[in-house]
C-alpha atoms as a printed R data frame, in Angstrom:
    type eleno elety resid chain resno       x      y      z
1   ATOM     1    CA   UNK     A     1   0.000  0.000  0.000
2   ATOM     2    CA   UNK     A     2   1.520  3.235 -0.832
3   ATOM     3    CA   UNK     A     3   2.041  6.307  1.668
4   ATOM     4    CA   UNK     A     4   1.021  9.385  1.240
5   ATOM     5    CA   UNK     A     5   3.621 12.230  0.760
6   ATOM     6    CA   UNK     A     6   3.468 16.230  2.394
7   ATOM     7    CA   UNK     A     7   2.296 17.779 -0.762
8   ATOM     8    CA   UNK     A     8  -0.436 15.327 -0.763
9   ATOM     9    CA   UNK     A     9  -1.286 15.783  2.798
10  ATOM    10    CA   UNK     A    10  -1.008 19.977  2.335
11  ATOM    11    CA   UNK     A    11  -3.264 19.806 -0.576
12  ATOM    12    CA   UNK     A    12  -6.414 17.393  1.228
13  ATOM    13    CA   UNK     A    13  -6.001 20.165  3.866
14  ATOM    14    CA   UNK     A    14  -6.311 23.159  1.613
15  ATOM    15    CA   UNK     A    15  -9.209 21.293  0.308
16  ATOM    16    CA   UNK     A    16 -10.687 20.299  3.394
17  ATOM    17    CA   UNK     A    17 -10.035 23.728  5.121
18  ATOM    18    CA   UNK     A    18 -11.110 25.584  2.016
19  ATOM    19    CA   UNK     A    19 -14.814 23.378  2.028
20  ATOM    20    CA   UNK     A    20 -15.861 23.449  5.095
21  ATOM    21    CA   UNK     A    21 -14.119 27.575  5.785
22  ATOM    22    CA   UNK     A    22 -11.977 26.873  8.586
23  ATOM    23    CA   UNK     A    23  -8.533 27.589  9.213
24  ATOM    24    CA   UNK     A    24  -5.458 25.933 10.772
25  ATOM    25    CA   UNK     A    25  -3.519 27.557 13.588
26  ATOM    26    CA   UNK     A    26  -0.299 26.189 15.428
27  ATOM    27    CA   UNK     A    27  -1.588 25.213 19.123
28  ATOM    28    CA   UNK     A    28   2.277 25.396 20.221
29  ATOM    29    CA   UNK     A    29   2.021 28.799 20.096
30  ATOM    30    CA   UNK     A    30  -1.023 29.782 20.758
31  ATOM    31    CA   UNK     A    31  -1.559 31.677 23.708
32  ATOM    32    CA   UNK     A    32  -4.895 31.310 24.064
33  ATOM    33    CA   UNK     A    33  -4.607 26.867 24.045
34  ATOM    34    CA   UNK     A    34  -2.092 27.650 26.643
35  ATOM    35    CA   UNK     A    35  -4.394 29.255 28.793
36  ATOM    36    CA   UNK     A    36  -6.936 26.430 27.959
37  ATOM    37    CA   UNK     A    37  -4.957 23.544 28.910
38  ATOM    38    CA   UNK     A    38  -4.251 25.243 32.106
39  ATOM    39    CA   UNK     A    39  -8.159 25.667 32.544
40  ATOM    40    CA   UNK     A    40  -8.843 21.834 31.123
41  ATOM    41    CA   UNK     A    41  -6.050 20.528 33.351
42  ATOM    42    CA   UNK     A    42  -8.319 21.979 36.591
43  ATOM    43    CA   UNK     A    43 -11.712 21.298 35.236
44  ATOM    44    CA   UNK     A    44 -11.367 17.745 33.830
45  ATOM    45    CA   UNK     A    45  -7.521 16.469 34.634
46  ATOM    46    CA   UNK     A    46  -6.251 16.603 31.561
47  ATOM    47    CA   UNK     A    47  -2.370 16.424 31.050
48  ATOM    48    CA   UNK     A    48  -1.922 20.534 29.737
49  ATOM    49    CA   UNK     A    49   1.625 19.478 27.996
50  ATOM    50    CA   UNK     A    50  -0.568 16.078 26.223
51  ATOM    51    CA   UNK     A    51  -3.223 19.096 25.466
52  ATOM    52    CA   UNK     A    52  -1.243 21.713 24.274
53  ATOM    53    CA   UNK     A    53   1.494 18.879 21.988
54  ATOM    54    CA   UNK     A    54  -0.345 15.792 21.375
55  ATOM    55    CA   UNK     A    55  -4.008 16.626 20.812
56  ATOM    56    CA   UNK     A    56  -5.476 18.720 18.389
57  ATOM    57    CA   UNK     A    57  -8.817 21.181 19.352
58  ATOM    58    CA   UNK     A    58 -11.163 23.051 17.351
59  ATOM    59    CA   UNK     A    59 -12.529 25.783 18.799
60  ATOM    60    CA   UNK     A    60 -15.660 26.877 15.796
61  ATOM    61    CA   UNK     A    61 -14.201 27.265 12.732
62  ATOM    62    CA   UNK     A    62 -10.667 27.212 13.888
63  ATOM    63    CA   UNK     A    63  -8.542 24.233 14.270
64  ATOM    64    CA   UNK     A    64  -5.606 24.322 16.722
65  ATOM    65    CA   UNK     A    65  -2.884 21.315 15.384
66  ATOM    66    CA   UNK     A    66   0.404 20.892 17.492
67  ATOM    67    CA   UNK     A    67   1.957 20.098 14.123
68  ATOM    68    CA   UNK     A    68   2.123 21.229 10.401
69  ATOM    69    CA   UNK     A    69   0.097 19.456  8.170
70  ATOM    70    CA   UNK     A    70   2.530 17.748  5.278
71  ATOM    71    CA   UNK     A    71   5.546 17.623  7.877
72  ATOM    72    CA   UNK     A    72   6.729 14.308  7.599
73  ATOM    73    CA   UNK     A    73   9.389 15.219 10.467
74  ATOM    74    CA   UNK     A    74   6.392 15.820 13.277
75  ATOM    75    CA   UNK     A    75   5.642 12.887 15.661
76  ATOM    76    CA   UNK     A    76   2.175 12.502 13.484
77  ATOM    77    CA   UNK     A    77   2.355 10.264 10.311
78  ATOM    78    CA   UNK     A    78   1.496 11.375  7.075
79  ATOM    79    CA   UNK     A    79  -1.788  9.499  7.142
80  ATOM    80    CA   UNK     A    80  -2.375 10.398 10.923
81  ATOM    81    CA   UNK     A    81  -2.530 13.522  9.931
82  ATOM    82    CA   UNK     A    82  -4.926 13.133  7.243
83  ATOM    83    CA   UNK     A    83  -6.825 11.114  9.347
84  ATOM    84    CA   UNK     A    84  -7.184 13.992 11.891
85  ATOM    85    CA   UNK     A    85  -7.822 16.478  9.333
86  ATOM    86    CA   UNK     A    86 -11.319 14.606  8.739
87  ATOM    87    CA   UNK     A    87 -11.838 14.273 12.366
88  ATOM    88    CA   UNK     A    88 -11.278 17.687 13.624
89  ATOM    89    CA   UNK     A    89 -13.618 18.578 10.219
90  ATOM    90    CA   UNK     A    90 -16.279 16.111 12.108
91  ATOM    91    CA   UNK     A    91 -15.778 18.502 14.733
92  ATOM    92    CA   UNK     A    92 -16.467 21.615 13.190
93  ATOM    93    CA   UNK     A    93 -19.542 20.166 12.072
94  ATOM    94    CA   UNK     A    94 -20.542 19.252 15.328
95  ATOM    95    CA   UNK     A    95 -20.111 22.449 16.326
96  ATOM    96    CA   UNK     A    96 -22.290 24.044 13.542
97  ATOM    97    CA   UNK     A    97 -24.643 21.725 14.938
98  ATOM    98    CA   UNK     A    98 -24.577 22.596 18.498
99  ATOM    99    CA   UNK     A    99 -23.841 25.911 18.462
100 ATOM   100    CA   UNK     A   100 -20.310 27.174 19.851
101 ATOM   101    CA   UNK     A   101 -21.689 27.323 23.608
102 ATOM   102    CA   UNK     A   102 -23.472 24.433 23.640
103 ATOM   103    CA   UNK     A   103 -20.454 22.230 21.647
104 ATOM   104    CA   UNK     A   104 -18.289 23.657 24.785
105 ATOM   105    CA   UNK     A   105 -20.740 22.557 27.450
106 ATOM   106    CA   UNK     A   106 -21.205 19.320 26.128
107 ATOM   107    CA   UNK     A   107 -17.324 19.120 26.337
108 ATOM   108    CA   UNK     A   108 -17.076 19.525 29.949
109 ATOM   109    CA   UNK     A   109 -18.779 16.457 31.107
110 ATOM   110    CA   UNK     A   110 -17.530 13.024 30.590
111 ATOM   111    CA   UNK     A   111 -20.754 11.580 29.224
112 ATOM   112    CA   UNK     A   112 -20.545 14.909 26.795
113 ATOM   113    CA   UNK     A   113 -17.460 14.189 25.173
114 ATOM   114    CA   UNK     A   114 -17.806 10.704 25.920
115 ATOM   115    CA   UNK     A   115 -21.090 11.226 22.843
116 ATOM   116    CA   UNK     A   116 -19.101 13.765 20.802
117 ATOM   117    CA   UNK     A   117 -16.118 11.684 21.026
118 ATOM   118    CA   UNK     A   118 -18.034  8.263 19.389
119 ATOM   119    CA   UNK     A   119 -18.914 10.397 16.240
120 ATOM   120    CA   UNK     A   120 -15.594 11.936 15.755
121 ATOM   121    CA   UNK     A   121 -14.123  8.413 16.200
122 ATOM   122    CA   UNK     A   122 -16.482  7.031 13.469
123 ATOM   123    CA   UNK     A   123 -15.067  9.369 11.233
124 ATOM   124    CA   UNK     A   124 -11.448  7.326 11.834
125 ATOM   125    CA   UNK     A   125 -13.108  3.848 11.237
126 ATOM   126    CA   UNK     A   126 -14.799  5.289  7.989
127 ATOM   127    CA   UNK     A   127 -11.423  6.219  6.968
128 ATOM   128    CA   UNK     A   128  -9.678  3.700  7.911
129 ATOM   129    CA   UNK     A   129 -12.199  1.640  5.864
130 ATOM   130    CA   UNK     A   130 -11.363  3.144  2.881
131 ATOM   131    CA   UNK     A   131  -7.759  3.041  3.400
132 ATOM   132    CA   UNK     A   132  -7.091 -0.277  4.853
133 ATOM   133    CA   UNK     A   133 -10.376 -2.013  3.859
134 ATOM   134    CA   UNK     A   134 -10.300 -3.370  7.541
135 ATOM   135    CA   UNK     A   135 -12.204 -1.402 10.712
136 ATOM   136    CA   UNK     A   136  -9.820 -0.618 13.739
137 ATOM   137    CA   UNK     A   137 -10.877 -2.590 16.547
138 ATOM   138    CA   UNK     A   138 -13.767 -0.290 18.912
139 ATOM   139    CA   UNK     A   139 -12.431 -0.847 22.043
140 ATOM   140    CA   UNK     A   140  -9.152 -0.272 21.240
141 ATOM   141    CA   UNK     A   141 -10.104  3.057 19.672
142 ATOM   142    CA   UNK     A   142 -12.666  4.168 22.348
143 ATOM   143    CA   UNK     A   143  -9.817  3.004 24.816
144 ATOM   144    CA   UNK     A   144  -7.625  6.090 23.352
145 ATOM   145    CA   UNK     A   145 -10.086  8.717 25.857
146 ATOM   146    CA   UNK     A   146  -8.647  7.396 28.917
147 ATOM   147    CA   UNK     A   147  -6.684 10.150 30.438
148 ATOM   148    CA   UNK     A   148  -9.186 13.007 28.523
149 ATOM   149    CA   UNK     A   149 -11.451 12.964 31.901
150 ATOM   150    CA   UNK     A   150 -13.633 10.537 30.358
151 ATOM   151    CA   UNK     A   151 -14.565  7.875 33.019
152 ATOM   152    CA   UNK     A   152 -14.654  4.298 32.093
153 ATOM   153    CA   UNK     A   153 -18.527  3.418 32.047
154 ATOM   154    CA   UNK     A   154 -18.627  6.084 29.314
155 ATOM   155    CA   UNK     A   155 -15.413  4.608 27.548
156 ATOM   156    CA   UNK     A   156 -17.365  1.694 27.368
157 ATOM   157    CA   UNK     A   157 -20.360  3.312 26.089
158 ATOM   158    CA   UNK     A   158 -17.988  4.477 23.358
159 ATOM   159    CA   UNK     A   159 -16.814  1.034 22.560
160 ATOM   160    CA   UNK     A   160 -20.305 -0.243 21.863
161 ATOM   161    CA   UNK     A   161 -21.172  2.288 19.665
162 ATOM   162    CA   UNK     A   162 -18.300  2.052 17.200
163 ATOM   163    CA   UNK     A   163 -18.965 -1.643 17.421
164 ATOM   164    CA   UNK     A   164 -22.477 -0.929 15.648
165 ATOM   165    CA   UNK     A   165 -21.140  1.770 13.446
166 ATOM   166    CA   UNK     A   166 -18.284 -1.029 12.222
167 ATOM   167    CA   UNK     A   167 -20.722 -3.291 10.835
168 ATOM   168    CA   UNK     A   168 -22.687 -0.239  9.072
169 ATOM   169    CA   UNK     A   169 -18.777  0.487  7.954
170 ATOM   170    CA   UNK     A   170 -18.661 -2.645  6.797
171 ATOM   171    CA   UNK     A   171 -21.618 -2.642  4.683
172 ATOM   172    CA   UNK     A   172 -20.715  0.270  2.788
173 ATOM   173    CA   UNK     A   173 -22.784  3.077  4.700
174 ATOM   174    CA   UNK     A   174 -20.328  6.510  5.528
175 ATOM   175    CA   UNK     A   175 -22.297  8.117  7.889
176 ATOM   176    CA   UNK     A   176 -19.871 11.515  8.579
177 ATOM   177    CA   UNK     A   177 -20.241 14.340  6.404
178 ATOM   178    CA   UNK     A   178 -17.065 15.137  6.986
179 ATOM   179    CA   UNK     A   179 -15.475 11.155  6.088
180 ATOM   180    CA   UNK     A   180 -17.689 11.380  2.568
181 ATOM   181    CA   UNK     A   181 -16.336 14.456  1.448
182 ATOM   182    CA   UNK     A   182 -12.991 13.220  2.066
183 ATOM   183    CA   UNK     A   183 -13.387  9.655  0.515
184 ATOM   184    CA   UNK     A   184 -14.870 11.646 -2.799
185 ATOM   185    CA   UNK     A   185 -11.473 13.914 -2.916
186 ATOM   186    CA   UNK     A   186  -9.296 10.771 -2.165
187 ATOM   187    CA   UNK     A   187 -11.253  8.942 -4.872
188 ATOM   188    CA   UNK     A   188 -10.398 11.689 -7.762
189 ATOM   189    CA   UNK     A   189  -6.925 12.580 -6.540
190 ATOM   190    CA   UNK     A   190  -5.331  9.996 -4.170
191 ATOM   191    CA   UNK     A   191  -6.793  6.350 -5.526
192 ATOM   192    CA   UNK     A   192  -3.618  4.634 -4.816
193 ATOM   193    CA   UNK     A   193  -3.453  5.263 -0.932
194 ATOM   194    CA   UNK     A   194  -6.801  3.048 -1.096
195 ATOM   195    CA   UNK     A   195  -6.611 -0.985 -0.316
196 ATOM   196    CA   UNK     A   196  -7.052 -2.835 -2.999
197 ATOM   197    CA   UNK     A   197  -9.306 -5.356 -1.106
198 ATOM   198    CA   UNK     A   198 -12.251 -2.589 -0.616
């Protein structure tokens, strides 16, 4: 299976940033994520240097990434980060959907993001799918929101809804917005990261 290279990943971001009108900013620097992580790290014990360098947020239309996308130098793979450029796009959506405020409030509770988390990490099976014609195990996905103040009954919760959304994977339905416009660009101008099996 071939890789994809920076220019690829630069341009699905361009694309994916220029469709859905957001915008990328470096969370490193940003002094407003560091003033968030120190708030998350109170509110729901989150890690503020695992915020601020290993997770990505998007705040409305704006996504915070603690790398560049196309750097193949960054701790995130080429395809990690293409994979998180669909998720964080999930995001905005959700947002759109909930409304800034209400996106934020339902962020604060475990059983909040615990919800919001299972449809951003249906986007990654979805993708996955397409690129590996094989769904990433649930509970080993759902497993990745220990230590982001999510407690385990809701983990769990997590786990059994990807399980249901992997066998709608598997039959073909893409139920993100976000994952369909992706798999469409991918189609037309990336066909060879695809398995050959799907």
């Amino acid at each position: 299976m071939m890789a994809p290279t920076p220019s690829l990943v630069r341009d699905f971001w361009s694309f994916m940033t220029e469709r859905f009108e957001t915008r990328v900013v470096d969370k490193r620097s940003a002094r407003s994520m560091k003033l968030f992580g120190g708030l998350l790290a109170k509110l729901v014990s989150m890690d503020r240097d695992v915020f601020l360098l290993h997770r990505a947020t998007t705040i409305g239309g704006t996504i915070y990434l603690p790398f560049q996308p196309g750097d193949d130098r960054s701790d995130w793979g080429l395809w990690e980060q293409m994979l998180l450029c669909v998720v964080e796009h999930d995001r905005v959506l959700q947002g759109e959907e909930l409304g800034v405020i209400g996106y934020g409030l339902r962020r604060l509770t475990s059983l909040g993001r615990a919800l919001l988390e299972a449809e951003a990490c249906r986007c990654r099976l979805e993708m996955e799918w397409w690129r590996t014609g094989r769904v990433p195990d649930p509970v080993a996905i759902a497993d990745r929101l220990r230590g982001d103040g999510v407690v385990d009954a809701h983990i769990a919760l997590v786990a059994i809804s990807l399980r249901r959304a992997a066998e709608r994977i598997r039959a073909g339905v893409i139920h993100s917005r976000a994952s369909a416009v992706a798999i469409e660009w991918l189609d037309t101008f990336a066909p060879h990261l695809r398995a050959a099996t799907t």
